[in-house]
Backbone as JSON, one array per atom type, in Angstrom:
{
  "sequence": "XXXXXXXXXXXXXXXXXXXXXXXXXXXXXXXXXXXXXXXXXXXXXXXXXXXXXXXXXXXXXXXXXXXXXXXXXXXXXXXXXXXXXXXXXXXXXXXXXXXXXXXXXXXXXXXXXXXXXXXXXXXXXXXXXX",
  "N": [[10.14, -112.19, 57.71], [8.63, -109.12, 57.1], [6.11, -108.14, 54.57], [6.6, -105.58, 53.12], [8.8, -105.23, 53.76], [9.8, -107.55, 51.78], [8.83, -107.02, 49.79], [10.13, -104.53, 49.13], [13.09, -105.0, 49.04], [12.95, -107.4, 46.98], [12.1, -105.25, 44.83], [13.88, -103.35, 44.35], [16.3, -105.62, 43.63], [15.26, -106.37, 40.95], [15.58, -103.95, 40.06], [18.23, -103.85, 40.04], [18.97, -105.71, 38.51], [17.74, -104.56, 35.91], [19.54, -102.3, 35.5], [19.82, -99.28, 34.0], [21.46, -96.72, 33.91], [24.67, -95.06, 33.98], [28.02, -95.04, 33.24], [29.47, -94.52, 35.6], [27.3, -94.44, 38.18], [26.81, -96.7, 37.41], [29.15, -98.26, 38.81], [28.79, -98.05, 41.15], [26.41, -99.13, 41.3], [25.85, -102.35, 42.28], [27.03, -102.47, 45.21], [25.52, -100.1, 46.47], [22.74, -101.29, 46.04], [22.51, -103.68, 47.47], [23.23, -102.5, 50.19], [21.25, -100.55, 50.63], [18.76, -102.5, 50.94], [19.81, -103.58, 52.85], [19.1, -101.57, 54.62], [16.43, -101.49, 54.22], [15.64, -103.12, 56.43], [14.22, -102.06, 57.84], [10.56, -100.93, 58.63], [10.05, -98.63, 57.78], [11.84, -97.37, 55.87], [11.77, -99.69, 54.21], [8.85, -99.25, 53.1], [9.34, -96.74, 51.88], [11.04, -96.88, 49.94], [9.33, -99.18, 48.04], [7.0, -97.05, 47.88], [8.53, -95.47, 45.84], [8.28, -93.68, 42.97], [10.43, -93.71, 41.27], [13.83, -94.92, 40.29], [16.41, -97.73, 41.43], [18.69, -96.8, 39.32], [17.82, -94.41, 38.87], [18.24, -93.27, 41.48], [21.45, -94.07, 41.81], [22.27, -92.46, 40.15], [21.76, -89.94, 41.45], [23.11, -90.49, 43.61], [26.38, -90.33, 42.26], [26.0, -87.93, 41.12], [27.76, -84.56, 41.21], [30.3, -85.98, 41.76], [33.59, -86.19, 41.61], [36.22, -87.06, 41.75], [35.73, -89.68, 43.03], [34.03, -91.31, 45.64], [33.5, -91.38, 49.14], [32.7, -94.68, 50.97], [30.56, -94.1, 52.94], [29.43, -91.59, 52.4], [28.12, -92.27, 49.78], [26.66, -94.18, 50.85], [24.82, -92.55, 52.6], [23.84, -91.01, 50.88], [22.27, -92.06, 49.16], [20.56, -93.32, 50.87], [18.93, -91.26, 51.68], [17.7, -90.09, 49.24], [15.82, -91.71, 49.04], [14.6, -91.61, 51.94], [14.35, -88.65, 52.24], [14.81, -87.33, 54.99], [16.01, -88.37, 56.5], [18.4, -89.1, 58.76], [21.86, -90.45, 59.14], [24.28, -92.79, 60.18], [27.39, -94.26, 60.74], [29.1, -97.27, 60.99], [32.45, -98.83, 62.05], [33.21, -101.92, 62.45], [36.26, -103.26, 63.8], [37.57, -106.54, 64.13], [40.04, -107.92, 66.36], [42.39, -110.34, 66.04], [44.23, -111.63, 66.78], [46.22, -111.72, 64.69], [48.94, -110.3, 63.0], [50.0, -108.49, 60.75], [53.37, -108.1, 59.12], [55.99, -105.86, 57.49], [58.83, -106.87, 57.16], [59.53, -109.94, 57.02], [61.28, -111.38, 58.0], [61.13, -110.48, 60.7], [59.72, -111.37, 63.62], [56.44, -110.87, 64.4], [55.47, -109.95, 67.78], [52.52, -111.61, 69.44], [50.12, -110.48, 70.47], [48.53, -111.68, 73.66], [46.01, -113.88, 74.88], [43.78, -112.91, 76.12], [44.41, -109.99, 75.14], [42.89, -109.77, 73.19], [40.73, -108.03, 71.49], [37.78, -105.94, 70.49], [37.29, -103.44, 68.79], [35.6, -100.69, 67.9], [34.32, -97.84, 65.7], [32.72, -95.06, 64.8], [31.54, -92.99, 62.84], [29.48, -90.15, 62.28], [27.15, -88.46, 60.51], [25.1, -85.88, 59.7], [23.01, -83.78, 62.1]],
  "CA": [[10.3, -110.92, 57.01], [7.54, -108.49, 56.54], [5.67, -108.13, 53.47], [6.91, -104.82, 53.21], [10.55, -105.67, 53.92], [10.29, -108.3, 50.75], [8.04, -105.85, 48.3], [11.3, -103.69, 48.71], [14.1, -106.04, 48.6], [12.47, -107.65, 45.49], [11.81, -104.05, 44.17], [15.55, -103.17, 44.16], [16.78, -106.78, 42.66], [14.58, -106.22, 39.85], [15.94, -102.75, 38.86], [19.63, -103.78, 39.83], [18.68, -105.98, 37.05], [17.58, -104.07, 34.27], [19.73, -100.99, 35.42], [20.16, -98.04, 33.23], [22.57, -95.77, 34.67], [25.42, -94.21, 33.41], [29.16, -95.75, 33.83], [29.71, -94.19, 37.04], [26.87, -94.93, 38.05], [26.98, -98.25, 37.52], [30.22, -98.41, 39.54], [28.09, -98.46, 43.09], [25.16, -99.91, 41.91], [25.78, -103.48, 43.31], [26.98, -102.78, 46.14], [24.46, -99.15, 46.93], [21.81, -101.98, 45.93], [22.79, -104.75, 49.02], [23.33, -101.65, 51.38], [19.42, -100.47, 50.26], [18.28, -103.57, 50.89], [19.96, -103.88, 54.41], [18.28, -100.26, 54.98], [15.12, -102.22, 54.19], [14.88, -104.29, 57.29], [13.67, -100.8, 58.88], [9.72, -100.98, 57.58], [9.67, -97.37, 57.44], [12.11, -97.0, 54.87], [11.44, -99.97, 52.49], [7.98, -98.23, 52.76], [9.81, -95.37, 51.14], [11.64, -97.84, 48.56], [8.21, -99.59, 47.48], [6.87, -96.16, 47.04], [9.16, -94.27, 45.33], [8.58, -93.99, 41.4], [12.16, -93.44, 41.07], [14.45, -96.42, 40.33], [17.74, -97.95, 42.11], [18.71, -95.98, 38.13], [18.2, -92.75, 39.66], [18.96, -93.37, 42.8], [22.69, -94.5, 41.37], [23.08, -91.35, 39.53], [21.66, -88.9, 42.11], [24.36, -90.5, 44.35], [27.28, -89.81, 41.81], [26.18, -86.19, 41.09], [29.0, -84.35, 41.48], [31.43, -86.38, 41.82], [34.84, -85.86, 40.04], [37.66, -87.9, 41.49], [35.65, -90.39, 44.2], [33.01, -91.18, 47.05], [33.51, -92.6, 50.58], [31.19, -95.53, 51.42], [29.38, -93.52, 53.97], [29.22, -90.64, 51.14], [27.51, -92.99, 48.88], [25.54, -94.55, 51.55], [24.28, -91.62, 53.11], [23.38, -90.42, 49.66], [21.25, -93.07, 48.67], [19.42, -93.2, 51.88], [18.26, -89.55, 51.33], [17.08, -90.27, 47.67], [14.41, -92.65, 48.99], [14.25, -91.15, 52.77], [14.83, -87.16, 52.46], [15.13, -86.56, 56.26], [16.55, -89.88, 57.11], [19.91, -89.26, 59.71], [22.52, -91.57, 58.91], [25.36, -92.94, 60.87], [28.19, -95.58, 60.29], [29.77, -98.13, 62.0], [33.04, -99.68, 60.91], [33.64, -102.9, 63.8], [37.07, -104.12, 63.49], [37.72, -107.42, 65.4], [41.22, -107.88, 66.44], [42.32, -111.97, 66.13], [46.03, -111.32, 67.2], [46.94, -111.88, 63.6], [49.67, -109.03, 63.24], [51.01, -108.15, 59.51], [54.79, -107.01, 58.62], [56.61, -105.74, 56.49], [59.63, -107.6, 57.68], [59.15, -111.36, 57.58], [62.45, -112.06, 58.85], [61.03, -110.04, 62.28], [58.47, -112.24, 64.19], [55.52, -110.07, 65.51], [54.48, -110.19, 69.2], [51.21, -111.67, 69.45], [49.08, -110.71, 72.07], [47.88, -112.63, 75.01], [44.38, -114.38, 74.53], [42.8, -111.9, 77.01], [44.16, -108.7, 74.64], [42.55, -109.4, 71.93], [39.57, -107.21, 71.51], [36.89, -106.02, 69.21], [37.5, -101.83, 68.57], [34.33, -99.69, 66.83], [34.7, -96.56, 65.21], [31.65, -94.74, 64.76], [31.41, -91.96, 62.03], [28.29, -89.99, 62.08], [26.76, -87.62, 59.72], [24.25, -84.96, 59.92], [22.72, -84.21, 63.25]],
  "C": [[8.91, -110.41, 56.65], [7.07, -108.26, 54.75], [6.21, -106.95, 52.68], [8.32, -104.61, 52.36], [10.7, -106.36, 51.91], [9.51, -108.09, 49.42], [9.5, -105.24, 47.91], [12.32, -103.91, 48.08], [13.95, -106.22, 46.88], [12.34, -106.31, 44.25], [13.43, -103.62, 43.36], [16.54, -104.79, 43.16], [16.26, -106.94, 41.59], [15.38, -104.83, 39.17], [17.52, -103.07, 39.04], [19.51, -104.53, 38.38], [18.65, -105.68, 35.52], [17.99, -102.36, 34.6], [20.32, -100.73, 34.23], [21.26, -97.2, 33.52], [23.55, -95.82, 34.2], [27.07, -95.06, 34.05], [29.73, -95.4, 34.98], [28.98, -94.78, 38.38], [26.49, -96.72, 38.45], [27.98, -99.32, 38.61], [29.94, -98.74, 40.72], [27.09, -99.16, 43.02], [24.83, -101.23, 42.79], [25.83, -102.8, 44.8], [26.24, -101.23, 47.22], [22.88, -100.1, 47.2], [21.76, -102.74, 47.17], [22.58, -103.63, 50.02], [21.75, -101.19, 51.42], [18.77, -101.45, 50.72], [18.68, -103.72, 52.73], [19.05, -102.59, 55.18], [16.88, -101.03, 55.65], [14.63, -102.93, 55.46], [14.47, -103.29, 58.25], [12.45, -100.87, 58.1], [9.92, -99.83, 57.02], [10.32, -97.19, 56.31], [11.79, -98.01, 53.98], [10.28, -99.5, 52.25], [7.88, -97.36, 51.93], [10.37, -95.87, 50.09], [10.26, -98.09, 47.88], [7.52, -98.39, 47.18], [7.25, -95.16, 46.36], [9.07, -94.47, 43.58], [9.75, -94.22, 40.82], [12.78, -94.63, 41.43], [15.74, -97.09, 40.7], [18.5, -97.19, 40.84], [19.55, -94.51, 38.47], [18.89, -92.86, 40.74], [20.57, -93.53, 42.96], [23.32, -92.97, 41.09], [22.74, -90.29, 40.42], [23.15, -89.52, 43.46], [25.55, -90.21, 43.7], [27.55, -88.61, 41.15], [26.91, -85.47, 41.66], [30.19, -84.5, 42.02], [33.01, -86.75, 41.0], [35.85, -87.24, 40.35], [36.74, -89.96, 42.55], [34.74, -90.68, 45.39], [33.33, -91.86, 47.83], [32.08, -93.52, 50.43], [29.86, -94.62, 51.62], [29.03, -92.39, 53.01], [28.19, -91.32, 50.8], [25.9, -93.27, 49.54], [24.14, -93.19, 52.15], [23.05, -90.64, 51.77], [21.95, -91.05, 49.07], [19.81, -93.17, 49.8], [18.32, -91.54, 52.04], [17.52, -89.42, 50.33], [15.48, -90.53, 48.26], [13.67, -91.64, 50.54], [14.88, -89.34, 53.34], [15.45, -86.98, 53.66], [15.76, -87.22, 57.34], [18.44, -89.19, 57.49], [20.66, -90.58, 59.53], [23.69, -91.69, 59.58], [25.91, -93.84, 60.04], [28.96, -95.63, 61.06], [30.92, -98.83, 61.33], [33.36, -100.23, 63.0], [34.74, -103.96, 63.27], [37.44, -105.15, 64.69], [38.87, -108.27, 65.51], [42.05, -109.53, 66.9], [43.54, -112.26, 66.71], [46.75, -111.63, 66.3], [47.59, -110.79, 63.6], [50.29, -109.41, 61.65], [52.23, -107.11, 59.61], [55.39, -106.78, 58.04], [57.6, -106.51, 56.3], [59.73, -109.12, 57.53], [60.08, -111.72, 57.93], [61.91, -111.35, 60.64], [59.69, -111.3, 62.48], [57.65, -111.02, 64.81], [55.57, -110.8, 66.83], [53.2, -110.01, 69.08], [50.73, -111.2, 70.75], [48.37, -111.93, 72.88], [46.53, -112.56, 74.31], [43.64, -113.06, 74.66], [43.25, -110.54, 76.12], [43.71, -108.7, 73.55], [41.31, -109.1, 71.97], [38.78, -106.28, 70.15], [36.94, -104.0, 69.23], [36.25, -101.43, 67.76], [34.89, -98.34, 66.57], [33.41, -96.05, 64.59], [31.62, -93.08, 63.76], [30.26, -91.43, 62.33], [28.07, -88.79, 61.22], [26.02, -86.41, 60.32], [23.51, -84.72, 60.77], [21.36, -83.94, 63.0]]
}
C-alpha cells in the first residue's frame, strides 16, 4: 500500500472516530467511511482525502443535505465521492452470484434447483453522471 493510500485510510479512521455530525448524519458514517476508504486505493483520490481540510464530519452531512425520507447507497456514495473529488464520475456495480440456493414461500413446495452448469454469476451495473 502506498504511502498515500495509508495517510488517507488512517485520515478517515481517525475522524470516524471523533465524529461530530448530526444524527442523520451519523446514520452513514460507518459505512460512507469503509466505502471512502475503498475509494482510496485510487492514489488520486486519497490524494484528495489527505488534502481536504474538511472532515469525514462534513463530508457525512454534505451527503445527507436534503434528504427527507432516505438515500440509495449509490446516492450516498456518489455523494461523498464528490465532496472530496468534485468532478469524480461514479459508477456502481451490484455482482450477484447465483449458488442454486432458491428461497420460498411455500416450504411444503420443493424448489427446482438448477443443474451445476446453470448456475451463474449476473452484474447489474448502475451508472451515474456521464
Amino acid at each position: 500500500m502506498s504511502d498515500i493510500i495509508t495517510k488517507a485510510t488512517t485520515k478517515l479512521d481517525k475522524e470516524l472516530e471523533k465524529f461530530k455530525g448530526g444524527a442523520a448524519a451519523k446514520v452513514v458514517s460507518k459505512e460512507v467511511c469503509a466505502t471512502l476508504k475503498q475509494f482510496c486505493s485510487n492514489e488520486n483520490f486519497a490524494a484528495a482525502v489527505v488534502g481536504c481540510e474538511k472532515t469525514l464530519s462534513d463530508c457525512c452531512e454534505a451527503v445527507v443535505k436534503g434528504v427527507k425520507t432516505g438515500i440509495s447507497d449509490f446516492e450516498a456514495y456518489k455523494k461523498a465521492a464528490k465532496f472530496y473529488f468534485p468532478k469524480s464520475k461514479v459508477s456502481f456495480l451490484i455482482e450477484i452470484k447465483a449458488d442454486g440456493s432458491v428461497a420460498t414461500a411455500d416450504k411444503s413446495e420443493k424448489p427446482q434447483m438448477p443443474k451445476k452448469s446453470e448456475t451463474e454469476a449476473m452484474q447489474i451495473s448502475l451508472f451515474g453522471e456521464d
